[in-house]
C-alpha positions in Angstrom: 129.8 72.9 114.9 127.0 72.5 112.3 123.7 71.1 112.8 120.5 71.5 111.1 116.5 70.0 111.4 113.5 70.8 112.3 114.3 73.5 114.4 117.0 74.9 111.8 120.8 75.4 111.3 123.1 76.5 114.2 126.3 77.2 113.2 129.0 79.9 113.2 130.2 81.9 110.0 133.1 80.0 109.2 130.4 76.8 108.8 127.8 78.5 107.4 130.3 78.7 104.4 130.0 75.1 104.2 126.6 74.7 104.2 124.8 75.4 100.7 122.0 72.9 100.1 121.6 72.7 103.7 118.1 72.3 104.5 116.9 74.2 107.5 113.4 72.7 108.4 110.5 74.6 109.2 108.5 76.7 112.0 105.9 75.7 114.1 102.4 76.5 112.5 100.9 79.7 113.0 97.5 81.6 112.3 97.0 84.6 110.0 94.8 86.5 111.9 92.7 89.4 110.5 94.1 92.0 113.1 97.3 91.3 111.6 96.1 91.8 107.9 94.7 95.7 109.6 97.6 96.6 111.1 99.7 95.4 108.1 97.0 97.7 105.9 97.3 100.8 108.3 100.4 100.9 108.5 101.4 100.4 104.6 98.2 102.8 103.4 97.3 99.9 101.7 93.6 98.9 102.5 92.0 96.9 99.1 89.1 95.3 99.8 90.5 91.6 99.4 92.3 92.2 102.6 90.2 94.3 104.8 86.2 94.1 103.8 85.6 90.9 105.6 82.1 90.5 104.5 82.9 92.3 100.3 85.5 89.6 100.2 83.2 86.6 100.7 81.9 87.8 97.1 85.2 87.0 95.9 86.8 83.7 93.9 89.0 84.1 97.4 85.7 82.8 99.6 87.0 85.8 102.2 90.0 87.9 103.4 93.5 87.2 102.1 96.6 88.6 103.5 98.6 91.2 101.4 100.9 89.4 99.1 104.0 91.7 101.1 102.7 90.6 104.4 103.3 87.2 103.4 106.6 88.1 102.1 107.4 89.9 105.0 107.3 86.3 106.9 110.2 85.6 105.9 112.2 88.0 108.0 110.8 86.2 111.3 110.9 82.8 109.9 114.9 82.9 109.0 115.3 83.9 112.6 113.6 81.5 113.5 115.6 78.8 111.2 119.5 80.4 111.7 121.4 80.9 114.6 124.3 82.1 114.0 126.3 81.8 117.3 129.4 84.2 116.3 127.2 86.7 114.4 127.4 90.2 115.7 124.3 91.2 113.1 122.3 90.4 110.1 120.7 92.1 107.5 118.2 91.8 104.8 120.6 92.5 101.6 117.7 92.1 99.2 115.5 89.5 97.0 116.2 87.7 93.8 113.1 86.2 92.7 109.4 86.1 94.6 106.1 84.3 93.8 103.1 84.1 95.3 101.3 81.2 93.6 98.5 81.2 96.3 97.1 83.2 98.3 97.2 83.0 102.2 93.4 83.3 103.6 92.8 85.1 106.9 92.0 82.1 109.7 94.6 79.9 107.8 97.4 78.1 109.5 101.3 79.3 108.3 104.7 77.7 108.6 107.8 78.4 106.7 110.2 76.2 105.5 114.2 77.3 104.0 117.1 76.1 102.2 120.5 77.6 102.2 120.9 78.2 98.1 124.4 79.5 98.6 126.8 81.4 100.7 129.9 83.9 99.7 132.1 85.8 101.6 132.0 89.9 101.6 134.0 92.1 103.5 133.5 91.6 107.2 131.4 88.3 107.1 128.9 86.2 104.1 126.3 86.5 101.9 123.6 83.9 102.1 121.2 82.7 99.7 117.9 81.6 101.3 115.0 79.9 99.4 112.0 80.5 101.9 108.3 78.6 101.3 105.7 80.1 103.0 103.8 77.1 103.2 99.6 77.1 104.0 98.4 74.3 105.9 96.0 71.5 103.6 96.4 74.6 100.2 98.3 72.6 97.6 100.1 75.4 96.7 102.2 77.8 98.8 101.5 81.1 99.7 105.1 82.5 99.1 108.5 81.3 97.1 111.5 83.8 97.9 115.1 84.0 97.6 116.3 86.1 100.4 119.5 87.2 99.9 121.0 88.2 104.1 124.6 89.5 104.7 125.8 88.1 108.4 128.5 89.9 109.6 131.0 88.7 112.8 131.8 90.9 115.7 135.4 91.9 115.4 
């Protein structure tokens, strides 16, 4: 059984084959909080002052903090969790990215949600690759924060 919205796609493997151009909705809204952005900064040694000078960052064309542009991508780990349920999946994993844009950035205090599309899906030894176009989206920002193909390998139990 297939079935997709606004809560995303549950299916099994064998109809996740079937289901390029599925689209799988999006999250619930969430805030980009500035402790987020710090731990995210610790933990990757990367502390520019866009992202972690709260008041040096006013001074900028960005009006304040912004989260790192991998933070943002890193969204879309949680998000397609959020999106596919894969009932007879024993594991996923990230396989890798084709193409990633960040046309805007996502300011600190700012509300999140991310939205995907199943691109395509191909068998490989032991289960299917799938294709996932994932939009960070940023609530009332024209633009998104984050456009990604995610490529995921989902593999069955036996």
């Amino acid at each position: 059984m297939t079935s997709a919205n606004t809560q995303g796609l549950v299916t099994d493997i064998a109809g996740l084959r079937e289901s390029a151009g599925a689209q799988l909705g999006h999250t619930d809204w969430q805030e980009i909080t500035q402790e987020q952005v710090n731990q995210f900064a610790d933990a990757t040694d990367d502390h520019q002052f866009i992202h972690v000078d709260v008041e040096r960052a006013k001074q900028t064309p960005f009006g304040g903090t912004i989260a790192h542009g991998y933070l943002t991508l890193s969204l879309m780990a949680p998000m397609m969790q959020k999106l596919m349920t894969i009932t007879d999946a024993a594991m996923g994993v990230n396989y890798g990215l084709e193409k990633v844009r960040f046309p805007a950035p996502l300011p600190v205090g700012a509300q999140w949600r991310g939205v995907g599309e199943i691109v395509e899906v191909t068998d490989v030894p032991g289960g299917v690759q799938v294709h996932v176009r994932g939009t960070i989206e940023v609530k009332d920002q024209e633009k998104p924060a984050c456009v990604a193909e995610c490529v995921v390998r989902m593999y069955g139990g036996g």
